[in-house]
C-alpha positions in Angstrom: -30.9 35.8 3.4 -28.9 37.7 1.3 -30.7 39.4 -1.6 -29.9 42.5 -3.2 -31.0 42.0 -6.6 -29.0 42.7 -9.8 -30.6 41.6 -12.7 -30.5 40.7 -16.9 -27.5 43.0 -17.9 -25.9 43.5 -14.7 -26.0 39.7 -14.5 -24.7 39.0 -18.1 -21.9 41.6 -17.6 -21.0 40.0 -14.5 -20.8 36.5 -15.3 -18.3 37.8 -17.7 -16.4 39.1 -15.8 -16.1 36.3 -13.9 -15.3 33.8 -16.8 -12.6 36.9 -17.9 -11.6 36.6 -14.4 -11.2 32.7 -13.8 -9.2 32.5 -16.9 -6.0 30.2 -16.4 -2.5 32.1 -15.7 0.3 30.6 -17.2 1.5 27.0 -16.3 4.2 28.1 -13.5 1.8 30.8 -12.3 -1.5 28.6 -11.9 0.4 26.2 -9.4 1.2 29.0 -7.0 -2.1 30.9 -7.5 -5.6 29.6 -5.4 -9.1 31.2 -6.8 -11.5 31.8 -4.7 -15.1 32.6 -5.4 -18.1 34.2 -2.9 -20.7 36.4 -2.4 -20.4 40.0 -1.1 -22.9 42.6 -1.0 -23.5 46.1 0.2 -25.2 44.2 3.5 -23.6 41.2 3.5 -19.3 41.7 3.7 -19.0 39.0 6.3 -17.4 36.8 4.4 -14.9 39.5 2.9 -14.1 40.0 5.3 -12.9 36.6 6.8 -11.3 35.7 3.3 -9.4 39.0 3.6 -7.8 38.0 6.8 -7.6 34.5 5.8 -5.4 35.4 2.6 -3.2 38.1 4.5 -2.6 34.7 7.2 -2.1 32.4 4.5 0.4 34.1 1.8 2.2 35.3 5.1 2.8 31.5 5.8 2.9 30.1 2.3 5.6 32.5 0.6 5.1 31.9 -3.3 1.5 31.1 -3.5 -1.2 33.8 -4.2 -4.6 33.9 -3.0 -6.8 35.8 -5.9 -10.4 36.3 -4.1 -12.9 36.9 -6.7 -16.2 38.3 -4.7 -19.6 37.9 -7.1 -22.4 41.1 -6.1 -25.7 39.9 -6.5 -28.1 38.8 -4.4 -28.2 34.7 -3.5 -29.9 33.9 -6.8 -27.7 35.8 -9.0 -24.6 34.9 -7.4 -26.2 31.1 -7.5 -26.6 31.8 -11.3 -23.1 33.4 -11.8 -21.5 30.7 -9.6 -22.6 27.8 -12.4 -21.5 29.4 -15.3 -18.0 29.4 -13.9 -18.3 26.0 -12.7 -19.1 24.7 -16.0 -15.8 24.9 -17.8 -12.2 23.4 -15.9 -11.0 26.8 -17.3 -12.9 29.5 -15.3 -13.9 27.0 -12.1 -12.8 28.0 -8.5 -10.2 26.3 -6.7 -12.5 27.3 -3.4 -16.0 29.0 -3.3 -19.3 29.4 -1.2 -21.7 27.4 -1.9 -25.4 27.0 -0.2 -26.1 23.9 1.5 -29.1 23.2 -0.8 -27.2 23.0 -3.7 -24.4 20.9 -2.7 -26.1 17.5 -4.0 -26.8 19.1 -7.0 -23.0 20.2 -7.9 -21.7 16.6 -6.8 -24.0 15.3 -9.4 -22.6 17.5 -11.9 -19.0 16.4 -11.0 -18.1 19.9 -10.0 -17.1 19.6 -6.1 -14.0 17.9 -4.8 -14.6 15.0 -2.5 -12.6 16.0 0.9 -12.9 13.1 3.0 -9.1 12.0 2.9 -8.2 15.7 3.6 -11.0 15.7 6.4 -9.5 12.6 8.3 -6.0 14.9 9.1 -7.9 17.9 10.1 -7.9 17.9 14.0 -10.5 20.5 14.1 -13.1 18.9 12.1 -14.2 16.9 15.3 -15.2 20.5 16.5 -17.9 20.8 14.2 -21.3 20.0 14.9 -23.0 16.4 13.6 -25.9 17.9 12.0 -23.7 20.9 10.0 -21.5 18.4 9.0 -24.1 16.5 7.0 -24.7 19.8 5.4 -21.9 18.9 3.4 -22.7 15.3 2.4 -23.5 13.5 -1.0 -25.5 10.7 -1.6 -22.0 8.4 -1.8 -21.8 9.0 2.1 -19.0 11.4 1.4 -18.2 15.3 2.3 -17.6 17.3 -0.2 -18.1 20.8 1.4 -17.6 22.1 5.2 -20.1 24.0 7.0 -19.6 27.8 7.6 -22.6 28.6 10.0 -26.4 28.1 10.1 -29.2 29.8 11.2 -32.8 29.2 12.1 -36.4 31.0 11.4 -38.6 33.0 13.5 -41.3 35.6 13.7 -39.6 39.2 14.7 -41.8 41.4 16.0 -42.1 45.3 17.0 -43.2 45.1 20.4 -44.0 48.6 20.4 -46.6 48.0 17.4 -48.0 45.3 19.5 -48.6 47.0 22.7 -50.4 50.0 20.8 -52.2 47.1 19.2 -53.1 45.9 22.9 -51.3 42.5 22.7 -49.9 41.2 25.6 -46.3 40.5 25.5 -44.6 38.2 24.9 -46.7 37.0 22.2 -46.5 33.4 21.5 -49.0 32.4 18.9 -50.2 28.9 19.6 -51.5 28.3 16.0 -52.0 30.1 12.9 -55.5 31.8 14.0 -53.3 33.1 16.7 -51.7 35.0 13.9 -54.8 35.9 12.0 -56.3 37.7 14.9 -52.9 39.3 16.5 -52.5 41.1 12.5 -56.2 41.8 12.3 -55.4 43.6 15.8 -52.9 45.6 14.6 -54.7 46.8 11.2 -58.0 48.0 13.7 -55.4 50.2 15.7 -53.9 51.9 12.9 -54.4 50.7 9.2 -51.0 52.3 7.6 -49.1 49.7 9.7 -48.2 46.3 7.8 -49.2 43.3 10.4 -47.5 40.5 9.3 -45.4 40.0 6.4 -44.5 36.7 5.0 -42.6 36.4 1.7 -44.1 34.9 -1.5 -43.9 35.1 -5.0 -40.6 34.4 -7.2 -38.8 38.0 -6.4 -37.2 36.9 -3.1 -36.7 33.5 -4.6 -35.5 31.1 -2.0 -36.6 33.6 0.4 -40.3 32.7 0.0 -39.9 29.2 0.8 -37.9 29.8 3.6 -38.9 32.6 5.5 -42.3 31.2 4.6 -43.9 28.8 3.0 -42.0 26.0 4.5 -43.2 27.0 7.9 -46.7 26.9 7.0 -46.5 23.8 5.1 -44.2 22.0 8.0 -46.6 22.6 10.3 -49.8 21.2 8.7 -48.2 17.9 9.0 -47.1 17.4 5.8 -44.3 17.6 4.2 -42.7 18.5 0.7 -40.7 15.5 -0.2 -41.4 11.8 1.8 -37.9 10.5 3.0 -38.8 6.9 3.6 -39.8 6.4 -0.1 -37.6 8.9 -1.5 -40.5 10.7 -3.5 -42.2 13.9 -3.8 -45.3 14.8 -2.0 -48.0 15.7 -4.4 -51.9 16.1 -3.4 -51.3 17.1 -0.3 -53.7 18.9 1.8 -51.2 20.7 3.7 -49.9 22.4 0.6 -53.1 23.6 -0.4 -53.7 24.5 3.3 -50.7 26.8 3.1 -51.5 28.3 0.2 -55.2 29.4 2.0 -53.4 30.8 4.6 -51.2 32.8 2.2 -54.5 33.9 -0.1 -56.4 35.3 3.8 -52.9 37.2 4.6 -52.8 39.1 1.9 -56.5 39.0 0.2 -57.3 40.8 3.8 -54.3 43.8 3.3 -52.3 41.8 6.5 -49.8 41.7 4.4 -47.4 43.6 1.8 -49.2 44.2 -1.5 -48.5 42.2 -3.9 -46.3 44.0 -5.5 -44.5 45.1 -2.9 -44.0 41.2 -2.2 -42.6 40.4 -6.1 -40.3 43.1 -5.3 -37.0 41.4 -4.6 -36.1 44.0 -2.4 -38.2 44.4 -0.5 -36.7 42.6 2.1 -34.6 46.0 2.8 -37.8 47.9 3.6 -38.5 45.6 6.0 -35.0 45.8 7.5 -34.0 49.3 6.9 -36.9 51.1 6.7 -40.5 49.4 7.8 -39.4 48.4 11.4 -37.5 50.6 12.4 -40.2 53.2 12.0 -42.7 51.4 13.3 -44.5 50.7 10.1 -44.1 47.0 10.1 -45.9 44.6 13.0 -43.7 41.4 12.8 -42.3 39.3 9.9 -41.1 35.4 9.2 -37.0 36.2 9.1 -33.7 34.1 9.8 -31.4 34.2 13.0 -29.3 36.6 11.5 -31.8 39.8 11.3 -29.5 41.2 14.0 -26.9 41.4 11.7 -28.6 43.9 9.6 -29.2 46.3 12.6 -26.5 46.2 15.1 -23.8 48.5 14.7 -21.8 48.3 11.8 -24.5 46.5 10.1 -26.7 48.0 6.8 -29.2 49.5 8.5 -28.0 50.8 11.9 -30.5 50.7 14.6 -29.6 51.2 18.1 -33.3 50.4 19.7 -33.5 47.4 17.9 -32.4 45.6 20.9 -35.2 47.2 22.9 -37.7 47.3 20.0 -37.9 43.8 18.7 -38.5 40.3 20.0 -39.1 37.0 18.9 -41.6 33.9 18.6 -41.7 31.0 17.2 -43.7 30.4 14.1 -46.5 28.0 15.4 -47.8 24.9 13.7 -51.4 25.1 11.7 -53.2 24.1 15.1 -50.8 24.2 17.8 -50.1 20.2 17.8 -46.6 18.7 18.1 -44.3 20.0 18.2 -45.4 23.3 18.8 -43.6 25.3 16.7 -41.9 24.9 13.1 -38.0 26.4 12.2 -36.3 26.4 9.0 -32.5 25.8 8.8 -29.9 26.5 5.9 -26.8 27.7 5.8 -23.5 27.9 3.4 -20.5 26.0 2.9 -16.8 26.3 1.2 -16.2 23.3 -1.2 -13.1 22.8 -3.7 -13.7 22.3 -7.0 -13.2 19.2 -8.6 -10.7 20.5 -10.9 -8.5 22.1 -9.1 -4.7 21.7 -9.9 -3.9 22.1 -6.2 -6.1 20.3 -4.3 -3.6 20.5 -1.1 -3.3 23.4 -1.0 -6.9 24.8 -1.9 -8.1 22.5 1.8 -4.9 24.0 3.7 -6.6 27.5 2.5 -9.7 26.2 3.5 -8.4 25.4 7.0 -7.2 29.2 7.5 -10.5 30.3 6.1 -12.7 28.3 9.1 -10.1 28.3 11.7 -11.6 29.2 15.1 -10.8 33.2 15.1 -11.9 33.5 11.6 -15.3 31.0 12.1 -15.9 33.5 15.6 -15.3 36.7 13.7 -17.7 35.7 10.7 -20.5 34.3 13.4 -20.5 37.1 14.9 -20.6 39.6 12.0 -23.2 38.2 10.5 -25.2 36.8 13.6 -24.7 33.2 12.4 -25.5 30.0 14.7 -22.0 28.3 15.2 -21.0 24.8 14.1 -18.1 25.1 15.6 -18.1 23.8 19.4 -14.9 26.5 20.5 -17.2 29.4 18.8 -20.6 28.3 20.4 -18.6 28.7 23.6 -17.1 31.5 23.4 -18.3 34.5 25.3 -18.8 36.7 22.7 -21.1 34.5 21.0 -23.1 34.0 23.9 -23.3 38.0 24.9 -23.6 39.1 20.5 -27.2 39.8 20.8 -29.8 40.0 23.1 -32.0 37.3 20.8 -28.7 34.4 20.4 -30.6 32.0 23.0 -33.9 32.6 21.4 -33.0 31.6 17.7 -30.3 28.8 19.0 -33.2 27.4 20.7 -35.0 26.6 17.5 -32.8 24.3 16.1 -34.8 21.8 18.4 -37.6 21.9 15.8 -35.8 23.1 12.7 -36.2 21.2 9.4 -33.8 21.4 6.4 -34.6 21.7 2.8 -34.8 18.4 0.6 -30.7 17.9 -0.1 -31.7 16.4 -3.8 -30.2 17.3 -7.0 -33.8 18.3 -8.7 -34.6 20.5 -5.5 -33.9 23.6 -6.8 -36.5 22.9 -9.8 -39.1 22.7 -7.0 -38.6 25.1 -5.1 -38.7 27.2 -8.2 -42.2 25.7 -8.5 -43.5 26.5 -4.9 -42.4 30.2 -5.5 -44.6 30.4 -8.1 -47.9 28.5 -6.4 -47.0 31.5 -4.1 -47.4 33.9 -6.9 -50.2 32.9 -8.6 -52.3 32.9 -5.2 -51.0 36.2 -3.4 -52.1 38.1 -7.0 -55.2 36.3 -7.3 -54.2 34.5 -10.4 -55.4 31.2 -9.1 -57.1 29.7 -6.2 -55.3 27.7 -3.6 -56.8 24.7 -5.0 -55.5 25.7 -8.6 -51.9 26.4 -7.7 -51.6 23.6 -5.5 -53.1 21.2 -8.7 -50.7 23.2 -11.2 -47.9 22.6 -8.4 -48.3 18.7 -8.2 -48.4 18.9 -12.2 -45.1 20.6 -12.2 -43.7 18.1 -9.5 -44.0 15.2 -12.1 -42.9 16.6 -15.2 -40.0 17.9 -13.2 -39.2 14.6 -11.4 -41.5 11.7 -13.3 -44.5 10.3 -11.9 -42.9 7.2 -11.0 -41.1 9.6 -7.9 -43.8 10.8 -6.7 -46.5 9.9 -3.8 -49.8 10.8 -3.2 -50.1 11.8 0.6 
C-alpha cells in the first residue's frame, strides 16, 4: 500500500510531464533507447532502486542502448491514473512499466500489454517463480502478459503494549469479529485518547479500503464479491450488508478513526509514522509489508517496532472455516504492446527480476517472494521478526476479481464504505445502492442474486 496522495493539479501537471516525457526520439535514437515507467514515492523507493541497478547492469552489457527510467510520484491511484494516460497513445506508451496485478485484465483488454509467452518459454528462471504469482500475470486468452514482482498478504498489527495496559492476554487471536468488538471496547475503557482498531473505509485510501478491509469482512461472512462458477457479480448478499454493519458499530462507537480522519488519504502515515509508534493506535488491518515502513532505512524509523508490534489474523464473521481470512495483491512489470523493441524491453525485464535484484527489492520493501532462490535465501528468512507470520497467510489468502470492469467495483464498494462510516446511509441502503451500481456497471444479465 503505497499512497501518498497528490491530487487535481499536481496530477494534471504530472501526467504532462509524462506525455512530454514519453515523446518519441528520433528514428535511430528510439531503437537504442528502452522507457521505463513506475512508481516512486517518498516511502516507497524500492523499486528505484532496483531499476537503478538494473540499468547501470544492463547499459554496462548492452553498449548503445539507453535505459530512460521515468519514475511517476503519486500515490497508487494517481500513478494508476497517470499510468493510462500514457498508455493511451503508441507515442508516449512505455516500453516496460509497473503495473498492479488487478489491473492487468483490464490493460490486455485495451490492447495495451505485450503478450510474453514466446519470450517466457527461453527464460530459464521463470520455472523459479511461484504457480500462483505467475497467474498474476494471466489474461483471459490463457496467456502471460506480465511477470510477478512480489506479493504480500493481510493482517491485524497490533501494539502489544496498548493491549497489555488494556489487560488482554497475549497473543491475541480473535476467534470471530465479536472478538474484535470487545478487545477495541477494552482498549477505549482503559484510556479513551487511544484509537482501538482501525480499518480503512471510504474513497480517500482507495484500493486501500477494500483491501486492508472490507474484503476481509466480507470474505469471511461467507460470501463473496464476484461468483467464479457463473462468472457473475454477487448482488443481494447478506454478507455485504453484514460487513457494512460491522463497519457502521466500529466507528458509530468512536473504535475507530473519525470519519474524517478515515477520507483522509493519508492517513495511512499517521498510522505508520506517527499513531503506533506512540502508542496512540491499538491495532490496524495492514499488508505484509508494514515492516518496511519501520525498519531502518524505512520512512518512519522505529527501532522498537520489532519489540512493539505483533500480528493476528483477521478472523472470519463467526470463527467457522477457515478460521481466518487474507488478502493478496501484488505488482508486476509488463511490456507494452507497442513497443519497437520488444527483445530487448524482456531482456531488460530479465535484469530487472534477476535473483539479486528480486532479493534486494523483497527485502527493501518487506515483500513475500515469488521467487523460489529468494524465498530461500537467508536473509529473507532472518528480514523481520513477522516474515513467518505474514508468509503463513497465504494458506487462506484470496485475490481480487482479475476482470476488466473490476476497478469500476471496487470504486463502488469504497463508496458503500463512505456513505455508512459518515452516517449517510444505513447498511442496508449502501448495500441496496451498491447492488444498483453493480448492474449498471456490469448489466443485470451478469449478475446473481446470492
Amino acid at each position: 500500500m503505497r499512497r501518498p496522495a497528490l491530487k487535481s493539479m499536481s496530477l494534471i501537471a504530472s501526467a504532462l510531464f509524462i506525455l512530454t516525457a514519453c515523446t518519441p526520439a528520433s528514428p535511430e535514437d528510439s531503437s537504442k533507447t528502452l522507457k521505463v515507467v513506475y512508481q516512486k514515492t517518498d516511502s516507497f523507493t524500492a523499486l528505484e532502486t532496483m531499476f537503478q541497478a538494473a540499468k547501470q547492469e544492463f547499459e554496462a552489457a548492452n553498449q548503445g542502448v539507453t535505459v530512460e527510467l521515468q519514475p511517476i510520484q503519486g500515490n497508487d491511484d494517481d500513478y494508476g491514473t497517470k499510468l493510462a494516460l500514457a498508455l493511451r497513445s503508441p507515442s508516449t506508451a512505455p516500453d516496460i512499466f509497473y503495473e498492479d496485478t488487478f489491473k492487468v485484465r483490464s490493460d490486455v483488454d485495451a490492447g495495451y500489454l505485450l503478450k510474453l509467452d514466446s519470450h517466457l518459454e527461453g527464460w530459464a528462471d521463470w520455472e523459479k517463480f511461484d504457480d500462483g504469482a505467475k497467474a498474476a500475470g494471466r489474461a483471459d486468452d490463457g496467456g502471460t502478459y506480465a511477470v510477478p514482482l512480489g506479493t504480500d498478504t493481510r493482517a491485524i498489527w497490533y501494539n502489544k503494549k496498548v493491549f497489555e495496559a488494556a489487560g488482554i492476554s497475549l497473543p491475541w487471536e480473535p476467534r470471530n469479529w465479536q472478538d474484535i468488538l470487545d478487545t477495541a471496547r477494552k482498549i477505549k475503557a482503559d484510556n479513551p485518547s487511544v484509537i482501538p482498531f482501525n480499518m480503512y473505509a471510504g474513497k480517500g485510501t482507495g484500493e486501500g479500503t477494500v483491501m486492508q478491509g472490507f474484503y476481509e469482512l466480507l470474505y469471511g461472512t461467507g460470501s463473496t464479491l464476484y461468483d467464479e462458477e457463473s462468472k457473475k457479480w454477487v448482488v443481494g448478499s447478506a454478507g455485504f450488508k453484514d460487513s457494512l454493519g460491522f463497519l457502521e458499530t466500529l466507528y458509530d462507537e468512536g473504535l475507530a478513526v473519525t470519519p474524517a480522519e478515515a477520507l483522509d488519504a493519508n492517513v495511512w502515515k499517521k498510522v505508520f509514522g506517527e499513531w503506533f509508534p506512540t502508542g496512540k493506535l491499538g491495532a490496524t488491518v495492514e499488508g505484509s509489508y508494514a515492516p518496511s515502513f519501520w525498519q531502518e532505512g524505512g520512512s518512519y524509523e522505529w527501532p522498537g517496532y520489532a519489540q512493539d508490534m505483533a500480528v493476528a489474523a483477521f478472523p472470519t464473521q463467526d470463527g467457522g472455516s477457515p478460521g481466518a481470512v487474507s488478502m493478496s495483491g501484488g505488482w508486476t512489470l509488463a511490456i507494452g504492446a507497442g513497443t519497437k523493441e520488444p527483445d530487448l524491453a524482456f531482456k531488460f525485464l530479465n535484469s530487472a527480476l534477476n535473483r539479486d535484484n528480486s532479493l534486494k527489492f523483497t527485502l527493501e520493501s518487506s515483500q513475500i517472494a515469488v521467487r523460489s532462490d529468494v524465498a530461500e535465501d537467508s536473509g529473507y528468512q532472518a528480514a523481520n521478526p513477522f516474515v513467518k507470520d505474514v508468509s503463513g497467510l497465504v494458506s487462506v489468502t484470496r485475490y481480487r476479481p482479475a476482470t476488466s470492469d473490476y476497478p469500476r467495483i471496487s470504486a463502488a464498494v469504497q463508496e458503500a464504505t463512505e456513505a455508512v462510516i459518515t452516517g449517510a446511509k444505513s447498511p442496508e441502503q449502501a448495500a441496496a445502492d451498491y447492488d444498483a451500481a453493480v448492474v449498471e456497471i456490469v448489466g443485470g444479465d451478469k449478475t446473481v442474486r446470492k
